[in-house]
C-alpha positions as CSV (number, residue, x, y, z in Angstrom):
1,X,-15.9,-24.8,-10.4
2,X,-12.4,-24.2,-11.3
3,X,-10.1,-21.2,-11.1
4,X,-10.3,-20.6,-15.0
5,X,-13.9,-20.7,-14.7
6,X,-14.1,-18.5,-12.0
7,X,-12.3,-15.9,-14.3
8,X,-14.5,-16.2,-17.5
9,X,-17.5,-15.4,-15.0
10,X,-15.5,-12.5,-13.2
11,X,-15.3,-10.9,-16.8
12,X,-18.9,-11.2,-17.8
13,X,-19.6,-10.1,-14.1
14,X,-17.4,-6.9,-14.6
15,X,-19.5,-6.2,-18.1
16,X,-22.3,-6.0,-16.4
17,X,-21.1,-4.1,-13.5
18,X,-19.5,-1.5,-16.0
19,X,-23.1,-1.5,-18.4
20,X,-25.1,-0.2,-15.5
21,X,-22.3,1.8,-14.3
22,X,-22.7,4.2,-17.7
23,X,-26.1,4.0,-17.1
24,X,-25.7,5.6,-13.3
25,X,-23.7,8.3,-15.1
26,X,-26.3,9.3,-17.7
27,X,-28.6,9.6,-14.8
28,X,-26.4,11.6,-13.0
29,X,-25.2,14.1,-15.8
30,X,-26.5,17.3,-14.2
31,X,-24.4,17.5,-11.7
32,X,-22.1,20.1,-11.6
33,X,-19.5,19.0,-13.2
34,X,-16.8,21.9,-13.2
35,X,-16.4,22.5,-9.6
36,X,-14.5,20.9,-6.3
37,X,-14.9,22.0,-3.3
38,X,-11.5,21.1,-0.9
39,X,-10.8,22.3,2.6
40,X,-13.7,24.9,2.6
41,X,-12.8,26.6,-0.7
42,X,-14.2,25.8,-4.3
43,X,-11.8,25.7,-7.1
44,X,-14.0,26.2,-10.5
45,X,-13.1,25.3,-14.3
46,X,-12.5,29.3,-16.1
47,X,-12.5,31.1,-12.8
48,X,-10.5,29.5,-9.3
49,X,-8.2,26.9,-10.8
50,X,-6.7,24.6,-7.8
51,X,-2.9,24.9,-8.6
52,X,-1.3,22.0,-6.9
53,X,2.4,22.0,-6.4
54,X,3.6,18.3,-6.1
55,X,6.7,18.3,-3.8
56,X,6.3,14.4,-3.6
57,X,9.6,12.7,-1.8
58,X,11.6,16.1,-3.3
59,X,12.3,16.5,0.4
60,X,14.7,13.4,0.9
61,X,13.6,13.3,4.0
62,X,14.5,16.7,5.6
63,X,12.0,18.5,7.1
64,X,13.8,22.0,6.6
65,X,14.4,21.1,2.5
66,X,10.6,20.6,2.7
67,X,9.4,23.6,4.6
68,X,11.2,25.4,1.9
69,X,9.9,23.6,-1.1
70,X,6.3,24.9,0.8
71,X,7.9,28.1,1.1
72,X,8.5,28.0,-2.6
73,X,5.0,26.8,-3.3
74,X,3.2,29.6,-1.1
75,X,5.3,32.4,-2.6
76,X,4.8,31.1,-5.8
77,X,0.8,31.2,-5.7
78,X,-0.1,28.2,-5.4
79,X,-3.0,26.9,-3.8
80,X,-1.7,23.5,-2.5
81,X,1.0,21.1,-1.6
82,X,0.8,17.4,-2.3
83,X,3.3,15.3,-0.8
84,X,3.9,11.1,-0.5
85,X,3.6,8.4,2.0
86,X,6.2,6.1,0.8
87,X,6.5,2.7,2.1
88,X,8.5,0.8,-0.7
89,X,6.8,-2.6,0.7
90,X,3.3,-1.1,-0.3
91,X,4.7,-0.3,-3.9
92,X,7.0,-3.0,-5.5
93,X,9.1,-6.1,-5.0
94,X,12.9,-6.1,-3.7
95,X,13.2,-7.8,-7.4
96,X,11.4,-5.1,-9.4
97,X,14.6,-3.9,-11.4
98,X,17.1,-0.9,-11.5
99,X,16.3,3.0,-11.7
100,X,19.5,4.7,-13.3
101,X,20.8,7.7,-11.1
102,X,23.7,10.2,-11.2
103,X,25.4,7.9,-9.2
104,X,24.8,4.8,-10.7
105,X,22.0,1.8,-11.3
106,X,20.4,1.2,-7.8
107,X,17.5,-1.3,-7.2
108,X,14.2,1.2,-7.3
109,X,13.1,-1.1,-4.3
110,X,16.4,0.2,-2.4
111,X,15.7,4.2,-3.5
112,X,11.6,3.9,-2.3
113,X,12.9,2.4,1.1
114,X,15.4,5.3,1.5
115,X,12.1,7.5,0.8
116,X,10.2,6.5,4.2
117,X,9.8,9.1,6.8
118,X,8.4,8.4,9.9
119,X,4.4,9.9,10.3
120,X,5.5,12.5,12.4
121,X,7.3,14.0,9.4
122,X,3.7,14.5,7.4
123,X,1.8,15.7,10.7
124,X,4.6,18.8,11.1
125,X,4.6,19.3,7.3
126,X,0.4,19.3,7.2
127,X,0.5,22.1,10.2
128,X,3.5,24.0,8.6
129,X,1.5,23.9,5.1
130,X,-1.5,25.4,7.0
131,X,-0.1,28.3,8.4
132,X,1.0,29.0,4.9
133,X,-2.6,28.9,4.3
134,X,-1.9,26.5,1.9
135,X,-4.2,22.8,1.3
136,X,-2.3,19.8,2.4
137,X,-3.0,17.1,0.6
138,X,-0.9,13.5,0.0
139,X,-0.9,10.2,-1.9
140,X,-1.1,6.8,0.2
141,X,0.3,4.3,-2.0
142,X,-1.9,1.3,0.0
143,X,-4.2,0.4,2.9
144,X,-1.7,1.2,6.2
145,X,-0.5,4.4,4.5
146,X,-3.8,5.2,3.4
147,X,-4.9,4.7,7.6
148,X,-2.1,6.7,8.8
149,X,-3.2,9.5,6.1
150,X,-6.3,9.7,7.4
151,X,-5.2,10.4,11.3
152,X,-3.8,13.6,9.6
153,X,-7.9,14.5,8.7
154,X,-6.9,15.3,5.5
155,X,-9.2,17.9,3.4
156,X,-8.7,15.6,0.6
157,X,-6.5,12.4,-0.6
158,X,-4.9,12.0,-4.2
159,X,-4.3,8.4,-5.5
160,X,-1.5,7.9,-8.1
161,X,-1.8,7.2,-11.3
162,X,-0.8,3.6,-11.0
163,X,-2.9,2.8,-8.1
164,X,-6.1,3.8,-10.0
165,X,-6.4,-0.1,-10.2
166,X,-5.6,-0.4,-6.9
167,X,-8.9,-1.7,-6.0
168,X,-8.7,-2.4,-1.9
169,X,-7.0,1.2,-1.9
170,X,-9.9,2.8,-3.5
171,X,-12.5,1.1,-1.3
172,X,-10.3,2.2,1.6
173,X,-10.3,5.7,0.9
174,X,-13.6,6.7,-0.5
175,X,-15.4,5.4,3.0
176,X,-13.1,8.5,4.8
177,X,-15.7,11.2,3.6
178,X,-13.1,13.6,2.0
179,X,-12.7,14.3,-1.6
180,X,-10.7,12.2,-3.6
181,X,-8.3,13.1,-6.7
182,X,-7.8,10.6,-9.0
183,X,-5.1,10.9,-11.2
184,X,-5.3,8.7,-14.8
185,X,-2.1,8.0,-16.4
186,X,-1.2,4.9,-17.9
187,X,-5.1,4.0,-18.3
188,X,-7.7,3.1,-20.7
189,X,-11.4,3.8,-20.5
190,X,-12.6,1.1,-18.8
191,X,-9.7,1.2,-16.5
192,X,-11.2,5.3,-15.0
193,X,-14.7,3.6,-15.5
194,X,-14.1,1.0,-12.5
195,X,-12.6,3.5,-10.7
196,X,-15.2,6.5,-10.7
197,X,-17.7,3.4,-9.9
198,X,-15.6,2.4,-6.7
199,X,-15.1,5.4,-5.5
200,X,-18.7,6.7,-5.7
201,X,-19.0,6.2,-1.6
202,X,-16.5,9.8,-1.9
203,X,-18.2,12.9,-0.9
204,X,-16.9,14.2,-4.6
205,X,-14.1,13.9,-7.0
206,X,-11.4,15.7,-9.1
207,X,-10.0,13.2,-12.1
208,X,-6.9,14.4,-13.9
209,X,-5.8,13.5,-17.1
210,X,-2.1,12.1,-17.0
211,X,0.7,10.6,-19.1
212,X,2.9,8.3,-16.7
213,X,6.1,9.4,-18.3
214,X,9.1,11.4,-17.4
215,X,9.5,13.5,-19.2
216,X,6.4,13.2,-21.2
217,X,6.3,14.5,-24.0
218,X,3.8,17.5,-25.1
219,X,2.5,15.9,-27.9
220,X,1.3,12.7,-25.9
221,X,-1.1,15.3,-23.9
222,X,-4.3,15.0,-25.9
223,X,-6.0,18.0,-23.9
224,X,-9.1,17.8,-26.0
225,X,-9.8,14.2,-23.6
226,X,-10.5,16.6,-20.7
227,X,-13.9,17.5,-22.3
228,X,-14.3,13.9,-23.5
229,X,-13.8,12.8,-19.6
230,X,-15.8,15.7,-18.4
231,X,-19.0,14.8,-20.7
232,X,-18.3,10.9,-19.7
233,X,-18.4,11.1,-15.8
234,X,-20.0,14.5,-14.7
235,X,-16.9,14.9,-12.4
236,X,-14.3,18.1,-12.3
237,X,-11.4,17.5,-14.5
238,X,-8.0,19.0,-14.4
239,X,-4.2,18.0,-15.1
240,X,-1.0,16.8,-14.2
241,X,1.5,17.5,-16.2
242,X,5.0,16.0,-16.5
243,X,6.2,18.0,-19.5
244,X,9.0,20.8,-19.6
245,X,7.7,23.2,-20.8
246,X,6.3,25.4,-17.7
247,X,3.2,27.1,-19.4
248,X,1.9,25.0,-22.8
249,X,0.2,22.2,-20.8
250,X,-1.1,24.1,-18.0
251,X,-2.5,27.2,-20.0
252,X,-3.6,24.8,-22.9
253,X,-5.5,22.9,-20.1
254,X,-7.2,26.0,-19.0
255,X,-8.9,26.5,-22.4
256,X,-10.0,23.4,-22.0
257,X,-11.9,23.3,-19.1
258,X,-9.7,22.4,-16.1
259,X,-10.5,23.2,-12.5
260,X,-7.0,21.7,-11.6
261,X,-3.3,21.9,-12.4
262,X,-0.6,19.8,-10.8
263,X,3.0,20.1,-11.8
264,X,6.0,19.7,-9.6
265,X,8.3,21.5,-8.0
266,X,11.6,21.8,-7.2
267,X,14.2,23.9,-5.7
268,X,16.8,22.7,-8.2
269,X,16.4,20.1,-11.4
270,X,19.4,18.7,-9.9
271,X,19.0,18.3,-6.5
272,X,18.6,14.6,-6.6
273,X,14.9,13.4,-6.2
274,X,13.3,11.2,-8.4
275,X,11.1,13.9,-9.9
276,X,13.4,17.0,-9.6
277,X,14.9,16.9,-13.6
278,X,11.3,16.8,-14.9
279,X,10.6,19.6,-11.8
280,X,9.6,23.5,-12.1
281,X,12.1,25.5,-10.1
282,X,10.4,28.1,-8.3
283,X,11.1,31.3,-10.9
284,X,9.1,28.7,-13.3
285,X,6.6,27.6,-10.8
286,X,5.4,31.4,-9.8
287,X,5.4,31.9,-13.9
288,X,2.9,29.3,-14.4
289,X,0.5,29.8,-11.8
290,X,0.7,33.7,-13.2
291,X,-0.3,32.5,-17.1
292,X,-3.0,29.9,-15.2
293,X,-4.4,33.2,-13.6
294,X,-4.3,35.0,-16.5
295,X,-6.0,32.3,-18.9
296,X,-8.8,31.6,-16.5
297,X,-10.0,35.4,-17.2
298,X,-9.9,34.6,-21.0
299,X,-12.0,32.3,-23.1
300,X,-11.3,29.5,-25.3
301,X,-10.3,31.4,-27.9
302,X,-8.4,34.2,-26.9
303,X,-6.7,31.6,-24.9
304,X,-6.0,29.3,-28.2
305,X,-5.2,32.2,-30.4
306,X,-2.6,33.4,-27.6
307,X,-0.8,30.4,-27.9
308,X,-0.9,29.9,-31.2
309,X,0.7,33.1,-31.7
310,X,3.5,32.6,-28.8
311,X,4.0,28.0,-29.8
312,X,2.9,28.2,-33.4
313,X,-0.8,26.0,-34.6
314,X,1.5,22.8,-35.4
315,X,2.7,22.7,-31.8
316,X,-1.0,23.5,-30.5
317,X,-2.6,20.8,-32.5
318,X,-0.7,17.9,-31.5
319,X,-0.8,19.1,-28.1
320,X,-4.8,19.2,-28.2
321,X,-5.0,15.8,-30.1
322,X,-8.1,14.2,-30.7
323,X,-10.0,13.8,-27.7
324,X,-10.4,10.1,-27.6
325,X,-9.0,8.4,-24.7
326,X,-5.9,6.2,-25.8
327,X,-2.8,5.0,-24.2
328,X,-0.3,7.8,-25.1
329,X,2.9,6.3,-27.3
330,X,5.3,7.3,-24.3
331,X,3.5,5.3,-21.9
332,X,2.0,2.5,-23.9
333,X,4.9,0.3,-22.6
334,X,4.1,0.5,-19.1
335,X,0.4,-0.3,-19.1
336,X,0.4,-3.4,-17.0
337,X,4.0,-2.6,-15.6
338,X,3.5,0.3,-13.8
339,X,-0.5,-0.1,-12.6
340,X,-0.8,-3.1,-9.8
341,X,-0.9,-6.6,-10.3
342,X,-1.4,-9.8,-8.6
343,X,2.5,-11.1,-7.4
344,X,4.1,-13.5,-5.3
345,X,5.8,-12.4,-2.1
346,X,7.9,-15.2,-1.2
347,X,8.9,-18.6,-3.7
348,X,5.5,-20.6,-4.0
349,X,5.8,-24.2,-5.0
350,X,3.9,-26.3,-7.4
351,X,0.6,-27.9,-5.1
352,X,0.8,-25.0,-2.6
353,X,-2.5,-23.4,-2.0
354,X,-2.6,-19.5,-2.2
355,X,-3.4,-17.5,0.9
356,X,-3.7,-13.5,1.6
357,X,-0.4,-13.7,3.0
358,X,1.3,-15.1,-0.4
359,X,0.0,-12.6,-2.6
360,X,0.4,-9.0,-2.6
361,X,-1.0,-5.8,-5.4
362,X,2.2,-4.7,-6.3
363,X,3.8,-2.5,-9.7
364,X,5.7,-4.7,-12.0
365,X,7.9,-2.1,-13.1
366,X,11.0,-3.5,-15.0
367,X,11.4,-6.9,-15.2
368,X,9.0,-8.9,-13.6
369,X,6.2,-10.8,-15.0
370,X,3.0,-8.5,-14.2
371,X,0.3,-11.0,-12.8
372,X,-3.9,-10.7,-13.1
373,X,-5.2,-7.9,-12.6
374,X,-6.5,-6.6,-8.8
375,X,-10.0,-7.6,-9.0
376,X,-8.7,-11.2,-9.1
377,X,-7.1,-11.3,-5.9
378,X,-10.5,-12.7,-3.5
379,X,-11.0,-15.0,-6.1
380,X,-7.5,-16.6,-6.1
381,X,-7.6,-17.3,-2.3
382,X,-7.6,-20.9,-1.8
383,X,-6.2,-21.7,-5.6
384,X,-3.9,-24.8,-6.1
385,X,-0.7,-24.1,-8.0
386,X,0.5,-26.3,-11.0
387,X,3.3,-25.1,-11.0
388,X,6.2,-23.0,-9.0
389,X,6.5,-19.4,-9.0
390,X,9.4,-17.5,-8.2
391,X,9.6,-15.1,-5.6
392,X,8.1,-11.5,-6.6
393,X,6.7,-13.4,-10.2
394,X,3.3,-11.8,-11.0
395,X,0.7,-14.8,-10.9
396,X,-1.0,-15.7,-13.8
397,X,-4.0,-18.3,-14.9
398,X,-1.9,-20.5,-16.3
399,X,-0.1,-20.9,-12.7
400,X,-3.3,-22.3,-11.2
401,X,-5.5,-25.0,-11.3
């Protein structure tokens, strides 16, 4: 049979695989479905909300800028730190495209390899976290991150928003028997669906609804989907929130049934990470986690009519949205670019057949072409090209024979 084929009976297979999949969940919907359990304590939708404080690559690579950040993050209240294995070769293409800093355009491949730390770096900052009494937790972004990760026996591992396609990534990690947190920007339904299902070898999972955008606007948040997930996969449900604003999101989120909060943190919005200008500093941080602790004492309600009173019902509304599960407007545009795809890592010529080492699961970012999608890549082993594709080009069906 030939490639094309192959394809038309991966889709119907995947059909199938999701039909039975909503079947499992039905079957599985009284499980409790508001509560995660993570490095002995249990963080609980309207009573323990997990506050995470996502310090990322904030540190630039100093481990006395990221003792403080955890510093910060203790003092503040919250209940975790989440920092990054970076390896820009796990992540993109030298060719992806530019990212536009203070000091110019600079090639995003060039600013993730400027973000690698040695391993060392996350054991000291795991041990510093814990003394804090503080949960350490960190985002692989692919398989040899992912096994240096796990040497650290983390209490739990978070995948990125664009790696929630990553499919070898999530097989990887939901073998390690720790809880996973999945976070679900930039996705459609179908898109969580095949995730929760590959991840189901976890010991238990946290999803968080996301918009991949930066900032992202508050409007885009359509809170009301954390009830719509919640119903959907009998899983714990929180957010992560990329907005300004340090308290609409988080509270708002609270009312509507989170267990989890994420939201950076910074010691200054311009201190030159990636994430800082869309960043709590710390005076914002500690105010947060203080109206988180107070909403989880309240109910709905009080907790609506609160902020209706303080951000007016127009502002609420659009915030809360409708509850279906839709690409939000600010990130519509980078669904295919930012999630992984099937690209070319060196120039393959026309007749050339593929093997694992011509082929990587990489974001498309910018301005490359993005490539099939990661469930693809077995089946493209061994293809015959028709015709050449460039260096770092995603790889498409109409390359192969």
């Amino acid at each position: 049979m030939d490639v094309k084929f192959n394809l038309i009976i991966a889709q119907t297979n995947r059909f199938v695989e999701h039909v039975f999949f909503l079947r499992f969940i039905a079957y599985n919907s009284g499980m409790d479905k508001t509560m995660i359990t993570i490095g002995g304590r249990s963080f609980t939708a309207g009573e323990s909300v997990l506050v995470i404080a996502e310090i990322g690559t904030g540190h630039g690579g100093s481990q006395s800028h990221a003792r403080e950040l955890i510093d910060a993050a203790s003092d503040s209240g919250a209940d975790c730190v989440k920092f990054q294995i970076v390896y820009a070769d796990e992540i993109l293409h030298p060719e992806t495209g530019l990212v536009h800093l203070p000091g110019g355009p600079v090639r995003l491949y060039d600013r993730f390899k400027e973000l690698e730390v040695p391993p060392d770096f996350f054991a000291e900052m795991a041990a510093y976290a814990a003394g804090k009494g503080l949960i350490f937790l960190c985002t692989p972004f692919g398989i040899g991150s992912a096994r240096q990760l796990r040497q650290l026996a983390p209490p739990a591992i978070k995948i990125a928003s664009p790696e929630l396609n990553h499919y070898p990534l999530l097989k990887e990690v939901s073998g390690y028997g720790v809880p996973l947190v999945l976070s679900s920007g930039v996705s459609r339904m179908e898109d969580i669906d095949t995730a929760i299902r590959l991840t189901a070898g976890a010991p238990s999972r946290l999803l968080l609804h996301c918009v991949t955008s930066y900032p992202a606007p508050e409007s885009d948040y359509n809170l009301k989907i954390l009830d719509t997930l919640s119903q959907r996969f009998s899983i714990p449900v929180g957010v992560s929130d990329h907005s300004l604003d340090p308290l609409l999101i988080p509270v708002l989120s609270t009312a509507m049934g989170s267990c989890a909060v994420e939201k950076h943190i910074t010691l200054s919005t311009t201190g030159g990470g990636l994430d800082d200008p869309v960043a709590l500093p710390p005076s914002d941080f500690t105010r947060m986690v203080q109206a988180v602790r107070t909403a989880q004492t309240l109910d709905r309600e009080t907790i609506l009519e609160n902020m209706r009173r303080d951000y007016g019902e127009d502002r609420v509304l659009k915030v809360l949205g409708s509850g279906r599960k839709e690409l939000a407007p600010s990130e519509a545009d980078n669904y295919l670019r930012t999630n992984r795809s099937i690209h070319a890592v060196r120039k393959l010529k026309k007749g050339h057949r593929l093997s694992e080492k011509d082929v990587a699961l990489l974001r498309t970012e910018k301005v490359l072409r993005p490539g099939l999608p990661p469930d693809y890549l077995e089946r493209i082993i061994g293809a015959r090209l028709i015709r050449d594709v460039p260096d770092g080009e995603g790889i498409v069906a109409e390359d192969l024979e």
